[in-house]
C-alpha positions, -999 to 999 in steps of 0.1 A, spaced: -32 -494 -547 -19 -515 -577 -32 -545 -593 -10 -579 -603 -16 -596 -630 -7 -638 -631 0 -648 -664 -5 -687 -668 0 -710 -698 -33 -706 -710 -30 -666 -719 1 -666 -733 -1 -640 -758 8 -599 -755 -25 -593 -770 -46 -608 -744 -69 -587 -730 -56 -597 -693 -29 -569 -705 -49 -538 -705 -78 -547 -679 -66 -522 -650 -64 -488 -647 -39 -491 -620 -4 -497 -620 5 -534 -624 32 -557 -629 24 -588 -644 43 -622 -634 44 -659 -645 56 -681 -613 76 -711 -623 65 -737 -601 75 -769 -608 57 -790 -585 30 -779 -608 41 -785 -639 48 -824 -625 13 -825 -618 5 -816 -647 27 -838 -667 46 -809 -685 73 -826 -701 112 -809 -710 94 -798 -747 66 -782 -729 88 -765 -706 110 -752 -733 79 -738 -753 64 -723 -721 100 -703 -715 108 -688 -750 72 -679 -752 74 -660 -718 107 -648 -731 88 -627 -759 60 -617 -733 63 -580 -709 62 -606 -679 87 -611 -649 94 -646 -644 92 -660 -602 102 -693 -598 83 -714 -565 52 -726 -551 25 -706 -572 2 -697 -541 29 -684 -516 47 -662 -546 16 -645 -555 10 -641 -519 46 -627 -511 42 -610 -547 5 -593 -538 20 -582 -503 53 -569 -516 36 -545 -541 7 -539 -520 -18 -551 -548 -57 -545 -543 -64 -577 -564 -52 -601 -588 -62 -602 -624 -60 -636 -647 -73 -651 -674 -100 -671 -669 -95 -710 -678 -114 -744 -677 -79 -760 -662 -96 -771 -627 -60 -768 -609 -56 -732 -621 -95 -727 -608 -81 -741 -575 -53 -723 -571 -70 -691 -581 -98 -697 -550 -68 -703 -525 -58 -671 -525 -68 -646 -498 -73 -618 -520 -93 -601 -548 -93 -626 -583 -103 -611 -608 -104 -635 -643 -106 -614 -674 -122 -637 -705 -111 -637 -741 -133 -642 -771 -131 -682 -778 -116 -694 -810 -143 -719 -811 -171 -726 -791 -182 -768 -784 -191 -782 -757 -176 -803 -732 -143 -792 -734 -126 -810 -704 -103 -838 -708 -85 -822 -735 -53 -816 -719 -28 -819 -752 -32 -798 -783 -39 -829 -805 -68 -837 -784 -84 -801 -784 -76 -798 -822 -93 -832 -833 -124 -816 -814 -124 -783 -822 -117 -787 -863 -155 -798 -863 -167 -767 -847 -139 -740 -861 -147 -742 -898 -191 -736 -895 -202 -702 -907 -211 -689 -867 -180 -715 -853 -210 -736 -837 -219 -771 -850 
């Protein structure tokens, strides 16, 4: 059996540890799904950064409807599970408990820990928040 790992917007980075959590064979994919971006409110600039940052990333890009291409995706390479990065983005959460097969979310070490972290859906936002917290001795306020 293989595992397949779904790279999403928030672990974009070839040093994740999402990268080297299996033992198995596993091809790792980002699915293009625009419906979801819409949702999301991903304007043209965000979509540009999201493609030449998956440009420079070992990742095969699938455009469509995230749940059925990781379905077709898991099926096609006869994957075990799914491995992702874990993320406070509720519509990732709920797409990640759609699917009918093993989800396995791998965690990264935080840049900062504070609380409440919801409702900060643009960079600005987190960064106002998370200046406060990033600069203490033990990056807790």
């Amino acid at each position: 059996m293989s595992d397949l790992i779904w790279l999403h917007e928030e672990a974009l980075r070839a040093s994740h540890p999402l990268f080297s959590a299996s033992s198995a064979p596993t091809q790792s994919v980002f699915i293009w799904d625009d419906a979801y971006m819409a949702a999301m409110g991903y304007g043209l600039k965000r979509r540009v950064f999201l493609y030449e940052t998956l440009l420079e990333l070992p990742v095969d890009i699938y455009a469509g409807d995230t749940i059925e291409t990781l379905k077709a995706l898991a099926e096609t390479s006869q994957a075990s599970r799914l491995l992702t990065a874990t993320t406070p983005n509720p519509q990732l959460n709920d797409i990640m408990g759609a699917l009918p097969l093993e989800v396995t979310r791998v965690a990264e070490d935080a840049f900062v820990e504070m609380p409440n972290p919801e409702g900060l859906r643009r960079f600005f936002k987190y960064w106002n928040k998370a200046k406060k917290f990033a600069f203490q001795p033990n990056g807790t306020r």
